[in-house]
N, C-alpha and C positions, 0 to 999 in steps of 0.2 A: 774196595770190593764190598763192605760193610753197606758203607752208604749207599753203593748202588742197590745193593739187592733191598737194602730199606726201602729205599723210592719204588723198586720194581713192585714192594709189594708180598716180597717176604719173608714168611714169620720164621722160617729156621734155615741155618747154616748148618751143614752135615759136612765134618771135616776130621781128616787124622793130623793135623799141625798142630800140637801139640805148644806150638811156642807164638799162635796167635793172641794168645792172653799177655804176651811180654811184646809183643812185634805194637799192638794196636790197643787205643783207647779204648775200655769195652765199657766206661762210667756214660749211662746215658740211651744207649743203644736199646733199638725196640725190636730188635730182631735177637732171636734166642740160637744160642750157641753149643754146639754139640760135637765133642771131638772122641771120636773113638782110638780105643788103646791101643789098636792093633788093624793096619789095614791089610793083611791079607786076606782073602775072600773065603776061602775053607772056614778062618775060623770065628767070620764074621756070621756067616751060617750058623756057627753054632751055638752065638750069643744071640740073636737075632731076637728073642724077647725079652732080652735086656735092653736091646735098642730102641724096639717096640715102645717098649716102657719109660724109658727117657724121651722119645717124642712127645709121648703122651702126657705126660708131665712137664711138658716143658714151657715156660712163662715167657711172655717179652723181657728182654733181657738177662735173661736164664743166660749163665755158663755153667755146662758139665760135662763132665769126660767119661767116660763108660769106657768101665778096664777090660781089656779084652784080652786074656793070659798069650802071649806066643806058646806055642808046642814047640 
């Protein structure tokens, strides 16, 4: 899935799998990686410029996890 979306052409993966950094090699990889803490959608709302901000931040080959508290 990496490499396709490389070839497709893009720059970020938005994902709550948490165990894609154990599952897949991510040495190399030009596509930037973003797995948030929490996928329910109430309280992805409510982090929503934290997420902002890790897009915005985010490099080719970027892995980061944006913790998002369950209630």
């Amino acid at each position: 899935m990496l490499k396709a979306a490389e070839e497709a052409g893009f720059d970020l993966l938005l994902s709550t799998d948490k165990n894609i950094k154990y599952q897949q090699n991510l040495k190399g990889r030009r596509i930037a990686i973003l797995i948030l803490g929490n996928p329910q959608r109430p309280a992805v709302h409510r982090y929503i410029d934290r997420i902002v901000a890790a897009v915005n931040a985010a490099t080719p080959g970027s892995y980061v996890e944006v913790e998002i508290p369950f209630d």
